[in-house]
VOGU-3710 file (C-alpha; in Angstrom, 3 decimals, decimal comma):
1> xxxxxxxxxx> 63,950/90,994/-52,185  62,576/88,445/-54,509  60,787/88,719/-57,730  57,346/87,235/-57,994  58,511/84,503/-60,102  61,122/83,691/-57,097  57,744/83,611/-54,553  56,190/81,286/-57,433  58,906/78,809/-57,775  59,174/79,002/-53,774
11> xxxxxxxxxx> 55,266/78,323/-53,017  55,525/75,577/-56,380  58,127/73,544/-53,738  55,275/72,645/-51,673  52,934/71,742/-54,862  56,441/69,298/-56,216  56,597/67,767/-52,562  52,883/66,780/-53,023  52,957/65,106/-56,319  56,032/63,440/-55,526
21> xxxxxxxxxx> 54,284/62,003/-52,905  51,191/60,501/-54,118  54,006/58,771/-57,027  55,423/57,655/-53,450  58,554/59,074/-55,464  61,511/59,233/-53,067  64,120/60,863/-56,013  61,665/63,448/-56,337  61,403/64,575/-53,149  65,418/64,127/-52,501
31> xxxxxxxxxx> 65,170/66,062/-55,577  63,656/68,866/-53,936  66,781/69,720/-51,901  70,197/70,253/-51,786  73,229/67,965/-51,449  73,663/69,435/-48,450  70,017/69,614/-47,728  67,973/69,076/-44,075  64,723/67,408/-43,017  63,823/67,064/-39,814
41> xxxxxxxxxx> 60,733/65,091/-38,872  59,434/63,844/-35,588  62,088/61,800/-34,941  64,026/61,668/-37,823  67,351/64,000/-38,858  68,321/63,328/-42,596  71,621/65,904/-43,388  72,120/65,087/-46,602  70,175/64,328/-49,912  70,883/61,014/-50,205
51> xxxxxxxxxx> 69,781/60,330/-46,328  66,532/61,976/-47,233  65,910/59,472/-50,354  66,947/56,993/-48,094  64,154/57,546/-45,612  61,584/58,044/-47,721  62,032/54,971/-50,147  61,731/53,153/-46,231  58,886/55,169/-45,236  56,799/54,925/-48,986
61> xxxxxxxxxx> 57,168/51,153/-48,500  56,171/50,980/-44,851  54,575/53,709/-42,202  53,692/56,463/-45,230  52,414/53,659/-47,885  49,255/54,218/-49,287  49,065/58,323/-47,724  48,838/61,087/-49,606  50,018/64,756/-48,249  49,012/68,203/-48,046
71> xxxxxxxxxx> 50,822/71,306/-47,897  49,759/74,933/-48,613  51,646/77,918/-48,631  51,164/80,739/-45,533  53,959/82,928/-45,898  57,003/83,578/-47,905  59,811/85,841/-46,193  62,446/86,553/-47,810  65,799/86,614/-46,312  68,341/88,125/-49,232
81> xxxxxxxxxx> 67,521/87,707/-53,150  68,852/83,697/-52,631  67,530/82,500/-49,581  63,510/82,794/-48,391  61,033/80,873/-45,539  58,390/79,406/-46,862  55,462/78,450/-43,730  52,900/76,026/-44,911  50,350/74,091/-43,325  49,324/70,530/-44,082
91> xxxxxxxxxx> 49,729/67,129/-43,295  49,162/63,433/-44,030  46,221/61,975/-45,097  45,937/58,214/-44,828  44,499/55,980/-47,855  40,529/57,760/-48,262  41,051/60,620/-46,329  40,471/64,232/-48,132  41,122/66,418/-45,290  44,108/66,142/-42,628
101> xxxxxxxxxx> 41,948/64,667/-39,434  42,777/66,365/-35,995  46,213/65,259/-34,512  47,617/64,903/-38,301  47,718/68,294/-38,722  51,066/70,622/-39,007  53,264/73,501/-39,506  55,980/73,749/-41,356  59,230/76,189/-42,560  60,933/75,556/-45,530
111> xxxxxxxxxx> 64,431/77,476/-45,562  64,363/77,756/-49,785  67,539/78,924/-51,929  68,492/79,472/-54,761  71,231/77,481/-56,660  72,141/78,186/-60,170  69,252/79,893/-60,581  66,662/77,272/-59,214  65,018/77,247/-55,511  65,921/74,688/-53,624
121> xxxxxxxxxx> 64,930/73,396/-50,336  67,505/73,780/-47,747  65,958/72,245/-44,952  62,539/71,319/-44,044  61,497/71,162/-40,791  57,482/70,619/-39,429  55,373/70,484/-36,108  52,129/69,551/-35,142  49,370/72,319/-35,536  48,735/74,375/-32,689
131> xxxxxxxxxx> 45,279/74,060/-30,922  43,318/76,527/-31,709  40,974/76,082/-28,648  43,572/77,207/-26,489  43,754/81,034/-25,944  46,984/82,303/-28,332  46,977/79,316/-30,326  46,432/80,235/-33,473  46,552/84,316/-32,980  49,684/84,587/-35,260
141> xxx> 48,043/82,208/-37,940  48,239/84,060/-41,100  45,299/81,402/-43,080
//
């Protein structure tokens, strides 16, 4: 099981993702992971750090310029005393938005571990928000 410092450092991944963002700071978001690490976006498979600063140097200079995200912890699981899930919910907000607008909205699970004794983001993977008008759509929502 992991200490409450581990679920600290886990949930503090989502706060580092966020300020690395509005610094449109690709390194520090690479940073966040693993050589080895994963992201998987609509449309996009990164499997390695370097891909992942790769794509988002391109997508801070084009399609993500000017944005801002969200992300806020749900849930931590742990899995063994190196290796947690982490489910947020979030999303982009463009240039003046404070809240994520409909259709912007997701879900995400971030498979964290721990690597010389700092968490790590193994992979990263999100997808849009259920609708909660539709019967069972949000029944398992935790927040």
């Amino acid at each position: 099981m992991t200490t409450d410092a581990d679920k600290a450092a886990i949930a503090a991944l989502t706060q580092r993702m966020v300020t690395g963002w509005a610094y449109g700071d690709a390194d520090a978001i690479a940073n966040l992971f693993p050589e080895d690490g994963t992201l998987i976006l609509s449309g996009v498979y990164c499997d390695n750090r370097e891909a992942i600063r790769e794509y988002f140097a391109k997508a801070f200079d084009s399609h993500y310029k000017n944005t801002q995200v969200t992300g806020k912890p749900i849930q931590i699981r742990a899995i063994t005393p190196d290796a947690a899930i982490l489910y947020s919910h979030g999303g982009v907000l463009a240039a003046g938005e404070t809240e994520v607008v409909e259709g912007s909205a997701i879900r995400a699970s971030w498979l964290c571990v721990k690597r010389d004794g700092q968490w790590l983001l193994a992979a990263y993977q999100n997808t849009p928000r259920f609708d909660e008008s539709i019967p069972g759509g949000g029944a398992a929502e935790a927040a």
